[in-house]
C-alpha positions as CSV (number, residue, x, y, z in Angstrom):
1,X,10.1,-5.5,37.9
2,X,13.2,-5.8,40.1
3,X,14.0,-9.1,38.8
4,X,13.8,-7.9,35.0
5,X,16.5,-5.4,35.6
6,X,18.6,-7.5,36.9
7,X,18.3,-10.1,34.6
8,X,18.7,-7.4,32.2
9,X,21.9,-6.0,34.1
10,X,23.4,-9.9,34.2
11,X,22.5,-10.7,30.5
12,X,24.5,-7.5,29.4
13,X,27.8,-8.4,32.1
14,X,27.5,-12.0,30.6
15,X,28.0,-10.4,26.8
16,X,30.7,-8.1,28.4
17,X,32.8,-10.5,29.7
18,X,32.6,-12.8,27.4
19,X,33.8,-9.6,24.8
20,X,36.6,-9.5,27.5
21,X,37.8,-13.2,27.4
22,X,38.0,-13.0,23.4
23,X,39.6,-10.1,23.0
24,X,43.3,-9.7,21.9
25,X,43.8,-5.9,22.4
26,X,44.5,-5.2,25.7
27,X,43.3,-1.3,25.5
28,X,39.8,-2.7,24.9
29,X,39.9,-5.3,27.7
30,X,40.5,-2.7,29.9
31,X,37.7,-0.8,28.8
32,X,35.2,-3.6,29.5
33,X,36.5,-4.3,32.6
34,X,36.2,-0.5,33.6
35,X,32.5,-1.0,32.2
36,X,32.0,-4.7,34.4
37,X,32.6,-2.5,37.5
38,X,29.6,-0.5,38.3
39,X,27.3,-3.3,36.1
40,X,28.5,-6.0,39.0
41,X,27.9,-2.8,41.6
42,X,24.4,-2.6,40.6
43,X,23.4,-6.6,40.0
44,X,24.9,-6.6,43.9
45,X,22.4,-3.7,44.6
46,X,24.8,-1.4,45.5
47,X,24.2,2.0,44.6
């Protein structure tokens, strides 16, 4: 079950960043990477 989540967890920072690399506006760049933090937090297991 652990695995699953973070596969789960990876799959959705790989979509993010990938949303990050692509897009032009820097406002919403900023919002993914304020969204990558706490995703990359938990995939470490750090609570």
């Amino acid at each position: 079950m652990l695995y699953l989540y973070l596969g789960i967890i990876l799959f959705l920072l790989v979509l993010i960043v990938w949303n990050m690399m692509t897009e032009k506006n820097l406002m919403v760049q900023i919002d993914a990477a304020l969204v990558i933090v706490p995703l990359v937090l938990r995939l470490l297991l750090i609570k």
